[in-house]
C-alpha positions as CSV (number, residue, x, y, z in Angstrom):
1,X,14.0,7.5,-29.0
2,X,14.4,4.0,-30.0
3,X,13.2,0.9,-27.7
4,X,14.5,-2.5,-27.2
5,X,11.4,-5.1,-26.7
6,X,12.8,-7.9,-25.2
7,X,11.5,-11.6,-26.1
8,X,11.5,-14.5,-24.2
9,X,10.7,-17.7,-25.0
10,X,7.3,-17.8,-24.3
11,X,6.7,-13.9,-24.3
12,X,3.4,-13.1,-25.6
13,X,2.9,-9.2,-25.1
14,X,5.7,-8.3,-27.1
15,X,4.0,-8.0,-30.2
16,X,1.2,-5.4,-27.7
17,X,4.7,-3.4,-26.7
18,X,6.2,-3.1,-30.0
19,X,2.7,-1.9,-31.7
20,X,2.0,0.7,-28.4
21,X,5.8,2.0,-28.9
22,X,6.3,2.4,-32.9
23,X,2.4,2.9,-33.8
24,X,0.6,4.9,-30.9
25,X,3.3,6.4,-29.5
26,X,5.1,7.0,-32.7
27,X,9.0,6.6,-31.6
28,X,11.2,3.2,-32.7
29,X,11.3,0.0,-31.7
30,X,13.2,-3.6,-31.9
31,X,12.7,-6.7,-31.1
32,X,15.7,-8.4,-29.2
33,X,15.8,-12.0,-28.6
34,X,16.8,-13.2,-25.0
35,X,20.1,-14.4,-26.5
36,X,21.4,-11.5,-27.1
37,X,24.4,-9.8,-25.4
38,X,24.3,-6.3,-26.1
39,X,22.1,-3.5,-25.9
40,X,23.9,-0.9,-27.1
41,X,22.6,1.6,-29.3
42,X,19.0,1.3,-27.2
43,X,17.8,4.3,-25.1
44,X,14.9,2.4,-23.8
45,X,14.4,-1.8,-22.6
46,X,11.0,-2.9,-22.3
47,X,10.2,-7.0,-20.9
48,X,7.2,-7.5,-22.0
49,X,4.3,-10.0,-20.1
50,X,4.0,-13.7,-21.3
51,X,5.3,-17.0,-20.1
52,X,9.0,-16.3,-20.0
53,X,10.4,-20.4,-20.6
54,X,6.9,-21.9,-19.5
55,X,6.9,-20.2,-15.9
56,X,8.2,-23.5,-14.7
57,X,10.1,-23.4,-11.4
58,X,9.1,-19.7,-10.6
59,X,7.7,-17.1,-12.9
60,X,10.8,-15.3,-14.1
61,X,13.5,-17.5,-12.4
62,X,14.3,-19.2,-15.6
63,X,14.5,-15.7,-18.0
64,X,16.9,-14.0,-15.4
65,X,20.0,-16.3,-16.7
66,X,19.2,-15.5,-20.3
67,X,22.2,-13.6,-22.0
68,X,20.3,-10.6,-22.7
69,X,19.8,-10.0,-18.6
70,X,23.4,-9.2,-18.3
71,X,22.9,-6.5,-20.7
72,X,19.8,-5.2,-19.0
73,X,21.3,-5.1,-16.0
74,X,24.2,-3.2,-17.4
75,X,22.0,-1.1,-18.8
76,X,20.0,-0.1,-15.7
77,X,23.6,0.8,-14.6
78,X,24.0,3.2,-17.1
79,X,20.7,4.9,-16.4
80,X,18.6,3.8,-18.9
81,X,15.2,3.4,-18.5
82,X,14.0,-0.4,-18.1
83,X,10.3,-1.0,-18.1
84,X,9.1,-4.7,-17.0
85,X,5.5,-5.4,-17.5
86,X,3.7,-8.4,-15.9
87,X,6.0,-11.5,-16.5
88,X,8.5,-8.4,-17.4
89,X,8.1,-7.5,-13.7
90,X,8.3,-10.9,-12.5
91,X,11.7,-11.3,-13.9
92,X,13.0,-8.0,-12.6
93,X,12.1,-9.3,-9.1
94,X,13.8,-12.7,-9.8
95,X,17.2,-10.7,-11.4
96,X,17.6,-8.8,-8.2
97,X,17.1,-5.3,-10.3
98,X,13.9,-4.6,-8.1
99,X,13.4,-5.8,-4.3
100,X,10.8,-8.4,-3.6
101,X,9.2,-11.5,-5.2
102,X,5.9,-13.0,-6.4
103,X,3.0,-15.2,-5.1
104,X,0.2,-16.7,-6.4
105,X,-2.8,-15.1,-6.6
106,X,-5.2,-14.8,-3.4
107,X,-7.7,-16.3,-4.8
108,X,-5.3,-18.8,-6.5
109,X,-7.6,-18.0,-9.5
110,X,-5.7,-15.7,-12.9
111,X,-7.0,-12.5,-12.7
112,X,-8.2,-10.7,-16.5
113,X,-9.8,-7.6,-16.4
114,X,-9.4,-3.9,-15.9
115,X,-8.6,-2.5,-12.9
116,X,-8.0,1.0,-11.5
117,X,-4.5,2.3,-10.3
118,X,-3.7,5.6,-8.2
119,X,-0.4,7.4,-9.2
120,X,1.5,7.4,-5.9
121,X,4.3,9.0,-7.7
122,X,4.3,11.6,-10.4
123,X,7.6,13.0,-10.3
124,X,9.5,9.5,-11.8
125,X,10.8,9.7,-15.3
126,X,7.6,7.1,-16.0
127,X,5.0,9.2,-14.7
128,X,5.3,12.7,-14.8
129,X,2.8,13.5,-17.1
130,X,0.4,12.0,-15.2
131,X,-0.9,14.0,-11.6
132,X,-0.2,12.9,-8.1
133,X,-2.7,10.8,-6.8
134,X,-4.3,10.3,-9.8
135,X,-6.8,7.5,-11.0
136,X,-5.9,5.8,-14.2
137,X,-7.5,2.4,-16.0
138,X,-5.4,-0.1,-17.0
139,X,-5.9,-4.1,-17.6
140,X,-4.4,-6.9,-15.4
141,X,-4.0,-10.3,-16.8
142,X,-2.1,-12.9,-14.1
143,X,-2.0,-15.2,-12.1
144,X,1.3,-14.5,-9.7
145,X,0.9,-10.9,-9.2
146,X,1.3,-10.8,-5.3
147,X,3.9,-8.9,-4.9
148,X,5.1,-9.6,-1.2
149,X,8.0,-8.4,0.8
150,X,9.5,-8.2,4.2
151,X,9.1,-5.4,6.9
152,X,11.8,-3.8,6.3
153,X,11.7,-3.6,2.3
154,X,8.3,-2.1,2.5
155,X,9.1,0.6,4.9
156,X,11.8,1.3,2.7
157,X,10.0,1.7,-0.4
158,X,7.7,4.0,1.5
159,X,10.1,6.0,2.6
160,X,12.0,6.4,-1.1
161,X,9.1,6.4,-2.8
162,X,9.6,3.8,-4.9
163,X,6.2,3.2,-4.7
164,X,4.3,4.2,-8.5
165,X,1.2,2.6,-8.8
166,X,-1.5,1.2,-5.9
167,X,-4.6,-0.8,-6.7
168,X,-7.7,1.5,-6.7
169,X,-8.9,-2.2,-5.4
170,X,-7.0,-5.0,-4.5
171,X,-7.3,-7.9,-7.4
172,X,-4.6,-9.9,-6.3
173,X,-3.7,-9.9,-2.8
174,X,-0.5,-7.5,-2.9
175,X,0.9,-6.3,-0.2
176,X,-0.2,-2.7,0.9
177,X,-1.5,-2.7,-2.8
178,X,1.5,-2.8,-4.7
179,X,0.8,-2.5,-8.6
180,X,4.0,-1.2,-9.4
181,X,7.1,0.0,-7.9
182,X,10.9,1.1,-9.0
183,X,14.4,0.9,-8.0
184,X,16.2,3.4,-5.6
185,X,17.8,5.0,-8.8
186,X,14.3,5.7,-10.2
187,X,15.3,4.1,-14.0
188,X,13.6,1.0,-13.5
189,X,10.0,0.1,-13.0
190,X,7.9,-2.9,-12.4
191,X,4.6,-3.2,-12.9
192,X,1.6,-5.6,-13.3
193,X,-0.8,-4.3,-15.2
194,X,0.0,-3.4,-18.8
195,X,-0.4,0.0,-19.7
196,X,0.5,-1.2,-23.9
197,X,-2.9,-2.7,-23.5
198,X,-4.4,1.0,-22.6
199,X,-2.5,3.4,-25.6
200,X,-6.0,3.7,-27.7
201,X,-9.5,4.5,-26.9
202,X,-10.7,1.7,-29.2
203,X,-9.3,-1.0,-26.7
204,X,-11.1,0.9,-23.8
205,X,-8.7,3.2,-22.4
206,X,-5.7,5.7,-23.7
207,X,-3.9,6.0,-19.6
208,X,-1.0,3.6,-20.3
209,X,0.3,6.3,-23.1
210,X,1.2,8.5,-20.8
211,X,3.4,6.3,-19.0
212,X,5.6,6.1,-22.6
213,X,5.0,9.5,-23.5
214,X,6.6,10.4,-19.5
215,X,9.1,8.0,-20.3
216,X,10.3,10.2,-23.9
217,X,9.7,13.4,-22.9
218,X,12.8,12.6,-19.7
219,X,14.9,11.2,-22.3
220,X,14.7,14.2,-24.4
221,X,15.0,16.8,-21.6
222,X,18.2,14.5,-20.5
223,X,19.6,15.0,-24.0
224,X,18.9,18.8,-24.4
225,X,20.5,19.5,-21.3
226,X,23.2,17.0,-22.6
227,X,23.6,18.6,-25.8
């Protein structure tokens, strides 16, 4: 399976994504500058956490008018799956490919440690190896990772399950403790914390590989029955 990493101007995680994809996962991966227009020939897109453009205005609202967007977005279309960590999630939210937006922190302070996260749902193309309801440990590092919405979004997500990962405990202030969530189509996910910070026990914690490994063994299913 081979995985476009998406870079930003400002993108710092990229280099983390590339080495949990081709290194502890073991499948391919390429980095593909903002700029770019196609995304063909991809089965996987990953955004990647960093400082997409500085953050100025809004995190994310800048990155979403990048070139590549259009092709992400045509790409989410197509069913592909499109994983946005962090600032990756932020710009999702800002491109309109996930419902919602960002605030500051609560405590208006960047949060950096990490954190544990219950598996609402483990029957998503990014979480079925893990169990429902299960506790994983993976890092946080922001400081807009509020995720808010309105009534009526919430309820929905509730009610489509579009809600993958709560906070074991709150670090940010998120509304009903929102650490990740995905579209109606279930192809693309947002989340906060970074599960390519979690793919080896020497950097405290091996849960984030499962999310990839989930994410691989679909695509191969898909194809078999394809083929």
């Amino acid at each position: 399976m081979k995985f476009a990493v998406i870079v930003f101007p400002g993108s710092n995680c990229d280099t983390d994504m590339f080495h949990a994809i081709q290194d502890a996962l073991g499948e391919e991966a390429a980095y593909v500058r903002h700029d770019a227009d196609c995304l063909d020939g991809f089965d996987g897109i990953l955004l990647p956490g960093g400082f997409s453009y500085g953050d100025y205005l809004r995190t994310g609202a800048i990155a979403r008018f990048s070139p590549v967007m259009q092709a992400v977005a045509r790409a989410a279309e197509e069913g592909k799956p499109v994983l946005g960590v962090c600032n990756g999630f932020q710009i999702l939210l800002e491109a309109g490919l996930l419902p919602g937006a960002m605030l500051r922190n609560a405590g208006l302070k960047f949060v950096c440690k990490t954190v544990s996260l219950v598996v609402e749902n483990a029957e998503t193309m990014f979480t079925s190896l893990y169990e429902q309801g299960e506790t994983i440990r993976i890092p946080v590092a922001h400081g807009e990772g509020n995720y808010t919405c309105d009534k009526e979004t919430l309820e929905k997500l509730k009610e489509n399950r579009q809600i993958v990962f709560t906070y074991g405990e709150n670090p940010n202030g998120s509304i009903a403790n929102i650490a990740g969530i995905m579209n109606e189509q279930g192809n693309v996910l947002g989340m906060m914390p970074h599960p390519e910070r979690a793919v080896e026990a020497l950097l405290g914690s091996t849960d984030g590989l499962k999310l990839f490994k989930s994410i691989v063994k679909n695509w191969r299913e898909s194809h078999a029955v394809i083929a």
